[in-house]
Residue, then its C-alpha position, 0 to 999 in steps of 0.5 A: x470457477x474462471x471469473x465470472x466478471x464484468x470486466x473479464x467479459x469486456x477483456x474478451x469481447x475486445x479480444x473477439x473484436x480484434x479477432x475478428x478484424x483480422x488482428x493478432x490478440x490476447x490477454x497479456x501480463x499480470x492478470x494472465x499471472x493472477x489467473x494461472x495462481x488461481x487469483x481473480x486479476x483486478x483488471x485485464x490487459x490486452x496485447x494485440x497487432x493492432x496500432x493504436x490508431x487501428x484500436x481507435x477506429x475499431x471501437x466506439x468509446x476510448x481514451x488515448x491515454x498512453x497512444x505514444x507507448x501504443x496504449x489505448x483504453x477500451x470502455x465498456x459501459x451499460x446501466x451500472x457504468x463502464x469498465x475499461x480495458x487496457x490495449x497495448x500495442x506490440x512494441x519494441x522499446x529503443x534506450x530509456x535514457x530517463x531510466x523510466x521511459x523509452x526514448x522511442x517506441x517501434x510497433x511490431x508485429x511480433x508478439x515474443x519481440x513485444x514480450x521481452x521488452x517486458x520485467x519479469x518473465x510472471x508478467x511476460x505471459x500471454x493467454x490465448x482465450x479462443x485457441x484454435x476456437x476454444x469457447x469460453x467455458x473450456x476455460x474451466x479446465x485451467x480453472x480446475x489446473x489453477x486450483x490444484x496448483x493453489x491447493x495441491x501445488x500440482x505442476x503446471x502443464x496447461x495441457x487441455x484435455x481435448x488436445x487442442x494447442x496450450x492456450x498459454x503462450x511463454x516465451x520467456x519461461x514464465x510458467x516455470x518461475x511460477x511453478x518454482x516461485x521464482x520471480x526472474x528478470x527477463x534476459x539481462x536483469x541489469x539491462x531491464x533494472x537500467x530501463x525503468x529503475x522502479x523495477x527493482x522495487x516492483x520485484x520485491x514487490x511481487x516477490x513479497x506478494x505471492x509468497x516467491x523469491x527473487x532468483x539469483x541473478x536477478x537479486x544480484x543485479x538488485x543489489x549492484x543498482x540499488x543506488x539508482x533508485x534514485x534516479x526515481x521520481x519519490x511519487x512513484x517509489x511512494x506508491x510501491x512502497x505503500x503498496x508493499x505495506x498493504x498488500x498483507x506481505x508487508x514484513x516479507x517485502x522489508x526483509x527483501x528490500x534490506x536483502x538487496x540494499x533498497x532499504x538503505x536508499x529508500x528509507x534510510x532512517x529505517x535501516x538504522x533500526x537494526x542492531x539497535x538494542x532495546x531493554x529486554x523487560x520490555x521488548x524480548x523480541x530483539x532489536x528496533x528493526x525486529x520489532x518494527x518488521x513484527x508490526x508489519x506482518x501484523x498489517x492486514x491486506x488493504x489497510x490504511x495506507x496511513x495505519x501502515x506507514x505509522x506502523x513502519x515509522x513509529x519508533x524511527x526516532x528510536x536510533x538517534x535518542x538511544x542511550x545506555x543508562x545506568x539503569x536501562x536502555x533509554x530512548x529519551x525523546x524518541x516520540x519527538x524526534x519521531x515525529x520530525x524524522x517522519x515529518x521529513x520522510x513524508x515532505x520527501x516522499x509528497x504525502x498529501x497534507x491529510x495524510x502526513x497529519x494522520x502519520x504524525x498523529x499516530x506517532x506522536x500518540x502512540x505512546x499515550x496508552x500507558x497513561x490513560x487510566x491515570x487520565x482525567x475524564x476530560x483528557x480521555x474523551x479528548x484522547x478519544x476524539x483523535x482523528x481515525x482513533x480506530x488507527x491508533x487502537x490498532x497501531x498500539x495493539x500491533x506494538x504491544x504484540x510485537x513486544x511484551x505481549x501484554x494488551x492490559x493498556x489497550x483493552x482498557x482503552x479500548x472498553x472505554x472507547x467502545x462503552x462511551x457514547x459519541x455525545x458523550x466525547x464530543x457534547x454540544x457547547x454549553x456556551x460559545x464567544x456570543x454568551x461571553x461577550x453578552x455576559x461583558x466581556x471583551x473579544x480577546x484571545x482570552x476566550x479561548x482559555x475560557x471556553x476550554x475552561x468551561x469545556x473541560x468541567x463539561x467533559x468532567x461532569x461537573x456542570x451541565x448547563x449554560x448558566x453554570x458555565x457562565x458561573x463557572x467563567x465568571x469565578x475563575x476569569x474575573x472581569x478587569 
């Protein structure tokens, strides 16, 4: 069925509203495109007549967050809270010297003149909700459209059955990318790159995303501007990247990336991967970058964005440590020089401290499976108390996947994990500094020693209270 939601309801009444203030209104950009593939939008944008001083004044609860672009957001709120949409105002965009913003805005009243303006012709589509005084539930005959188009791959035609004018309006040809999966620049690809740069990656985005290819000029323009990218703020292009690796299409969105020759400029510690060999024993698949791009279409929608870039990045010190030895392949080092490498993209890209600790860890751990059934007890239970540990169970599977298929090392681990209580792996101290000072001895660093002594039997079993750790200090750390 046509969502049944709170905020396609609020999308509508803000366009009624407008309507009914004599404005020109109507739903605009990707949630149109999400509708007519038969996804639910996760939010709702509004494309109307009105200024945003005019939006302003019509409704009672707004946030101006965009008024110098023409964008306003209209809150609706009840018991539950408020759900906003976004409204844009028709706008003609002058130079965009930044290659991110425009220079200048010019409101307009045209709404073909506000649609090629916009990226791509997927996202340049608007959806008129009351054609002609269509009610709402006429919708339900472009649901039933959207749903063959998604089951049948029926072509799009729009057309209601009461005759009433399409309630799509494409100016730019949107709906025929659609039908042909074709995400396309509107009018010159080179002209709409140079405004916002971020463009590119956003088209190998949506690309990735909906299963589509990027039609030819449009790849074309990609690859003769790849090197702008720059131009980029390392935020924003973090964002899309991230948002490429979890959206479920992360193998796609790389193998489009290295297409166009954003790879090289984004990640370029990446695009080393390929044609670096591997010792076929252990990975039959291919080279690092086949093995890498096996991980990232294992990556399910809306993972971690954490699990997914240690995903990307876990063998990136790989090129740089390869050797041929006599007896294999060999990549001495590489967790190590892993972990810098990706440290360094992290800095660059300004993960959060949190963040980068956990990309790290992954790296930096996952290689340690292969020895966890020759582990002491102690050394386990504190390999299971890394942060997230469920991440670095799934980050080995996916690797073992990729490669040689073989799972033994991680279901062992994984018994473990799973059968061993949490008092267990993290047992309250037996003893703290406060025992050891009224036991004589001397606040120092030393107790850090003592008190990872004592630990690690506790974590063996082979003590079990507080006198026997005492004991155990006072026979391996005699008083001087």
């Amino acid at each position: 069925m046509f969502p049944e939601s709170r905020q396609f309801e609020a999308a509508l009444q803000v366009v009624r509203e407008l309507r009914s203030a004599s404005f020109e209104a109507y739903l605009a950009g990707g949630c149109v495109r999400d509708l007519l593939l038969g996804r639910e939008p996760k939010d709702y944008d509004v494309a109307t007549s009105a200024t945003p001083d005019a939006v302003l004044s019509l409704f009672k609860r707004t946030f101006a967050v965009g008024a110098h672009f023409g964008v306003v957001l209209v809150a609706d709120s009840d018991e539950e809270g408020y759900v906003t949409t976004e409204v844009a105002t028709f706008r003609s965009d002058g130079a965009y010297s930044d290659g991110r913003h425009p220079d200048a805005v010019r409101y307009t009243k045209s709404a073909e003149e506000d649609v090629r303006r916009r990226d791509f012709s997927i996202n340049g589509l608007l959806l008129d909700p009351f054609p002609q005084g269509l009610k709402p539930d006429s919708f339900k005959e472009l649901d039933v459209r959207a749903e063959a188009r998604t089951l049948q791959a029926e072509p799009l035609t729009f057309q209601f059955q009461n005759e009433l004018r399409p309630a799509v309006i494409d100016y730019v040809g949107g709906v025929a990318d659609l039908d042909a999966g074709l995400v396309r620049a509107i009018g010159r690809p080179e002209a709409r790159f140079e405004e916002d740069r971020l463009r590119m990656l956003r088209g190998v985005r949506f690309a990735a995303r909906f299963g589509f290819e990027l039609e030819p000029k449009t790849a074309e323009a990609m690859r003769q501007l790849a090197a702008r990218i720059h131009a980029v703020s390392r935020e924003r292009v973090r964002d899309e990247l991230t948002k490429m690796l979890t959206e479920g299409r992360a193998r796609r969105a790389f193998e489009l990336l290295d297409e166009t020759g954003l790879l090289k400029e984004v990640l370029p510690e990446v695009s080393r991967m390929k044609g670096v060999e591997q010792p076929p024993q252990f990975h039959p698949e291919g080279d690092v970058w086949t093995h890498t791009l096996m991980l990232l279409k294992q990556l399910e929608p809306e993972c971690p964005l954490t699990l997914a870039w240690g995903a990307l990045l876990h063998d990136v010190g790989k090129p740089p440590t390869f050797r041929r030895a006599p007896d294999r392949i060999r990549f001495d080092g590489h967790v190590d020089v892993g972990v810098a490498m990706a440290a360094e993209i992290c800095r660059r890209f300004r993960f959060s401290n949190d963040e980068t600790t956990q990309i790290l860890s992954l790296i930096e751990n996952h290689m340690r499976f292969a020895d966890a059934e020759r582990m002491k007890a102690s050394t386990l239970k504190r390999f299971f108390r890394l942060t997230e540990f469920d991440q670095h169970l799934a980050l080995h599977r996916m690797d073992c996947l990729a490669g040689s298929g073989n799972l033994d090392h991680w279901e062992f681990v994984r018994e473990r994990y799973l059968a061993m209580p949490e008092e267990t792996v993290r047992p309250r101290p037996l003893i703290t500094g406060r025992e050891l000072i009224a036991a004589g001895y001397a606040p120092g660093a030393g107790f850090k020693g003592m008190l990872r002594a004592v630990e690690d039997a506790q974590l063996e079993g082979t003590i079990g209270t507080a006198e026997e750790a005492l004991q155990l200090v006072r026979e391996r750390f005699p008083k001087k």
